[in-house]
Structure formats: C-alpha cells, structure tokens
C-alpha positions in Angstrom: 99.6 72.0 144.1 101.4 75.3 145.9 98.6 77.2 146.9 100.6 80.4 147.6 99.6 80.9 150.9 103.2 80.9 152.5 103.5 83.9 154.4 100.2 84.8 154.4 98.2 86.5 156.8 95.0 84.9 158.0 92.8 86.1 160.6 90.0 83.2 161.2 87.2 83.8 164.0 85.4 81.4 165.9 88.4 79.2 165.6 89.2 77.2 169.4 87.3 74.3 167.6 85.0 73.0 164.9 85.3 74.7 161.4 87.2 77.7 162.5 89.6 75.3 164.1 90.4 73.3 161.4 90.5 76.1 159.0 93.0 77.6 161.0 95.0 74.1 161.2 95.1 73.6 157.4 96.0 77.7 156.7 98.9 76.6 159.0 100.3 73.6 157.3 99.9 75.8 154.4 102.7 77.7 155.7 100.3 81.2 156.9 100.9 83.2 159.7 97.5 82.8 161.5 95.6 84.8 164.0 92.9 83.0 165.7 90.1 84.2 167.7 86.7 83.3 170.1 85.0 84.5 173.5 87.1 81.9 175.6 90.6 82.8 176.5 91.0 79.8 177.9 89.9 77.6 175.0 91.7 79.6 172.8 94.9 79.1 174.5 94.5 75.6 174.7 94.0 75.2 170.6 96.9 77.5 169.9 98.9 75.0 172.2 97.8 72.1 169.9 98.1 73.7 166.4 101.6 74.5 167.7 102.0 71.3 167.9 100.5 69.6 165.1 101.9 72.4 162.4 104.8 74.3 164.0 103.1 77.5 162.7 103.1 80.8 163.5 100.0 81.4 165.6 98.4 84.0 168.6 95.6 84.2 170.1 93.1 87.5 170.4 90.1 86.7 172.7 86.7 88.4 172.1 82.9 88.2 171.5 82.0 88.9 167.7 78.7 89.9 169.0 80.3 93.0 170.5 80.6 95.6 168.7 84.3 96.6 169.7 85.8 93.6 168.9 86.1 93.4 165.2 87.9 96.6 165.0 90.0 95.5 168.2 90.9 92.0 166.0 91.7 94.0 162.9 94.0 96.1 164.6 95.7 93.8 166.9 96.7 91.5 163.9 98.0 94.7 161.8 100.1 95.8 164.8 101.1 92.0 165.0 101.8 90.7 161.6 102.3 94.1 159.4 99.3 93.8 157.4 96.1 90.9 156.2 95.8 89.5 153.5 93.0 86.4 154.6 90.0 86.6 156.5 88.0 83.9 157.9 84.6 85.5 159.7 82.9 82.7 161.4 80.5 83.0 164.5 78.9 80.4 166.3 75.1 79.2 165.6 72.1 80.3 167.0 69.5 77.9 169.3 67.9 75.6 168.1 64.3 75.5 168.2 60.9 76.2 166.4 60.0 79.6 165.7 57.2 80.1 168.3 60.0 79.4 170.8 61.7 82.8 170.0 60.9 86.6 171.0 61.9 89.8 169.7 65.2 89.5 172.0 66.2 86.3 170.9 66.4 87.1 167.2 68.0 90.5 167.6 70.7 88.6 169.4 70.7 86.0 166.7 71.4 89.1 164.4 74.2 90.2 166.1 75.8 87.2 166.1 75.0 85.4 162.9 74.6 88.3 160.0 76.1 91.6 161.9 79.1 90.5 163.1 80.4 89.8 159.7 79.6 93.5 158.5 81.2 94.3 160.9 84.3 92.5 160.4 84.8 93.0 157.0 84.6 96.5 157.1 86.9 96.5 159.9 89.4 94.7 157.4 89.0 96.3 154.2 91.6 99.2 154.6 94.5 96.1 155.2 92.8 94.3 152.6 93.7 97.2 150.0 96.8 96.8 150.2 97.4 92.9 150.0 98.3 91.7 146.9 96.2 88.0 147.5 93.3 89.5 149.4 90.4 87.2 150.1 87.4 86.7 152.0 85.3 83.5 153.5 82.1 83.5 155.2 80.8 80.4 156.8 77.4 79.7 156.7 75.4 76.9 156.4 73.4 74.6 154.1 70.4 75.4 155.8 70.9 79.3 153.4 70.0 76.6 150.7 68.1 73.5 152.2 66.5 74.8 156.0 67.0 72.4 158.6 64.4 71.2 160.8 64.4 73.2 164.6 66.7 76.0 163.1 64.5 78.8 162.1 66.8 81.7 163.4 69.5 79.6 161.4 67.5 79.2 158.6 66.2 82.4 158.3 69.3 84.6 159.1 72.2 82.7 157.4 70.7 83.8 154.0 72.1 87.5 154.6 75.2 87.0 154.9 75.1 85.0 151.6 73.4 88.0 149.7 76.3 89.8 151.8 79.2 87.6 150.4 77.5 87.9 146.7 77.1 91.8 147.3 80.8 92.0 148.1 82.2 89.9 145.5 80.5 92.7 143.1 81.2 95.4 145.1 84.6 94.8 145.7 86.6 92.9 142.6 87.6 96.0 140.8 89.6 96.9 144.2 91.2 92.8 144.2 89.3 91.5 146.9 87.7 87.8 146.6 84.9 87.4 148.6 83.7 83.8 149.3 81.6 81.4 150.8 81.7 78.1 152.2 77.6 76.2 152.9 78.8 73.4 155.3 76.4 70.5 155.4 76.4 68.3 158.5 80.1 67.8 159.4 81.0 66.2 162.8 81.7 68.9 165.1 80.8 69.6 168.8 78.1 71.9 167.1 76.4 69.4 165.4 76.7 66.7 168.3 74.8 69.4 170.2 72.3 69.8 167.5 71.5 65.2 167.4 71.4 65.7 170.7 68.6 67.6 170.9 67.1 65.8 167.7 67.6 62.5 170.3 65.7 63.8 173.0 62.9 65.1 171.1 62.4 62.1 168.8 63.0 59.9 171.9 65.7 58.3 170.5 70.1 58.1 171.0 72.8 60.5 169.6 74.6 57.7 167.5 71.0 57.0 166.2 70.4 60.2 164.8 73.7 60.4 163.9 73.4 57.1 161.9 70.2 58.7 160.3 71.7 61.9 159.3 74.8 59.9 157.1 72.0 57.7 155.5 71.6 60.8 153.7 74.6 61.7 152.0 75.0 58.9 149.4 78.8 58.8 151.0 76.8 56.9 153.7 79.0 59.1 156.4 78.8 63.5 157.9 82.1 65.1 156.9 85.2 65.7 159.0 86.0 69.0 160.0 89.6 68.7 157.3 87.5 67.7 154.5 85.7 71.3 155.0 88.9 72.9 155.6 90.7 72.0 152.7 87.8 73.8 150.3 88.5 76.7 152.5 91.8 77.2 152.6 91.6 76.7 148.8 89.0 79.3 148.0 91.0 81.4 150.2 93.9 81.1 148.4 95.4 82.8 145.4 95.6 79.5 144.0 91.6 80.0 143.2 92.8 83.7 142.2 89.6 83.7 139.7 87.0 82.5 142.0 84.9 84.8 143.3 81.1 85.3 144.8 81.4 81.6 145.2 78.4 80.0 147.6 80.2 76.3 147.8 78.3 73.8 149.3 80.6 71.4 151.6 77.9 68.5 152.1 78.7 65.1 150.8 75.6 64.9 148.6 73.2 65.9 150.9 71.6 68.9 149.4 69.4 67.1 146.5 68.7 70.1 144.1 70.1 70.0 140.8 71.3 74.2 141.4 
C-alpha cells in the first residue's frame, strides 16, 4: 500500500531513540522529509547519522527540552524556515519516574506536567497555523497503556497520561472541520531503553534479574513476547498518514494483547 507520505513533512520529538526513533525511521523509508528532535545534541546527531544510513532520507536535527517553554515554538519555526511548511507532527516526551505516589511532592508532579501533558499543548498550538495550510495534516500523541490499564510504580504516568488523551479526543472534535487528524498511539510494553530502565527497577525491588522480569512481562501478551520498537512504528506512521485519511480521535492501543478489557 502507498501511504502518500512522499514528500511529507514530519516533525517527531523525542526521537534520538525508542519510539520517536523508530517513528522517525519508518516516516523516512516512507519517503518524508523528517525533522527530529530531543534535549541531547549529541544523541541527536548520532541518530540522524544512522537513519542517514539505514534510509537515505532527508533528515536534521533541532535540539531542545520540550519541558521549556521556548522550544516548541523554536521547533515549529525552524522546520517552516527549513522545509517550507508541516504537514506531520509526532509530539512525544519522555516518561516521568517511576515510583509510588507517596514518593512524590508538589515539585515532582508539576515537573511531570510540564513534561508529560503541557508540552504537547504546547506543541500543537505552536503547529496549527502550518497545519492549516497542508493538504494531509495530521497529528500523533504518544502515550501509554497505563491511560487505559495503570502500571504498577507509575502513578505520575498513570495519572497524567490520561490528559493528553482527553487532549487528542478534544482535538480530533475541535479541529476536523479545519482538516486536521489528530491521533493517538497507547504503547504497551515494547523493548526500548525506557522500559529496560523500568524492569530494572521492577528487578531490584522484587529481588529478582532484568531478563526475569522481562520474561514475566511477555508471559502476558498471549504473543508470549514485548513489541519491537518497528512494530509500533508502522501503526504510527499509518495513522499519520493520508492513507488513514478518515481516521480520526483514534486512542490505538499498540500492546500485543496485553490490555485484557473487552473496550
């Protein structure tokens, strides 16, 4: 299937690795001019290197904190001033700490806000003037299967992720009569650096090994196996694209079974 994405201009934060990353990779293959972003030049340098590589796409790189304020305007209009316009936008932040919720103060979940529900407001409204005027214009969120199913040890996840769902939904409303899609993708427990970081934890406080919990967590999914980081990319770059022209306040869980509720 063409998905119409050649030519295409994508913006994807939170992209040197993980989900952004491979988002980014398979928007690329797809034949889009990509923008990727996240806080570390030097990790961002290093995947644009590699997607190079691996896709021969047209990629740069625009450094910043999506917990700053500035920097979703700064992203916006850097990849305008790049690329001539936007037509795809990928806002993706990293995860909040783990831990129970008597481990957290006032600080620690205004931080958590800023980085897991206010920097896609941000971003969005940054982008909707450039989305206007594209032709395909679409929006994903990434968020999490804990919005639907909490995970143990991830209360600010848990509790924050929902808002940018009702945000997604809101949008997808708000914003059809103007053409813009607005999307989002739940991922489950696909193997990324995040999630190693998140058994880890599970190992030390259940006394236990990595590949243990690891082994544990795929018992789960009736696949018997956590998801690779393309599998969740390919549902992305789909619902971004105007191939899935009529989709649209989507909340699409990527989780290999592991969410157990019949809706």
């Amino acid at each position: 299937m063409d998905l119409g994405l050649k030519g295409k201009i994508a913006l994807v934060t939170g992209a040197s690795r993980g989900l952004g990353y491979a988002t980014a990779k398979q928007l690329l293959l797809e034949g889009a001019k990509v923008v990727i972003n996240s806080r570390s030049p030097e990790k961002l340098d290093q995947a644009a290197v590699t997607l190079i590589a691996e896709t021969g796409g047209d990629v740069i790189t625009l450094a910043g904190d999506m917990a700053d304020p500035g920097v979703p305007d700064f992203l916006i209009e850097q990849t305008v001033q790049h690329f001539g316009g936007l037509d795809l936008l990928v806002t993706n932040a990293g995860g909040p700490p783990a831990g129970s919720f008597e481990n957290f103060d006032d600080a620690a979940w205004e931080k958590a806000f800023d980085l897991v529900f206010l920097c896609h407001i941000r971003l969005i409204r940054a982008a909707l003037p450039s989305l206007r005027k594209s032709d395909a214009a679409s929006v994903l969120t990434i968020t999490t299967l804990a919005a639907k199913q909490p995970i143990s040890n991830l209360v600010l996840s848990n509790s924050l992720r929902l808002g940018t769902v009702g945000l997604t939904k809101s949008l997808a409303l708000e914003y059809g009569a103007d053409g813009i899609r607005f999307n989002s993708i739940l991922p489950g427990w696909i193997a990324t650096e995040r999630v190693t970081d998140l058994l880890r934890i599970r190992a030390h406080n259940n006394n236990s090994t990595v590949e243990e919990e690891y082994r544990k967590q795929a018992a789960e999914s009736p696949l018997g196996r956590l998801g690779k980081p393309e599998e969740f990319a390919r549902a992305a770059v789909f619902l971004l694209s105007p191939a899935a022209s009529y989709l649209t306040g989507v909340m699409l869980p990527v989780e290999g079974g592991m969410y157990k509720a019949t809706i």
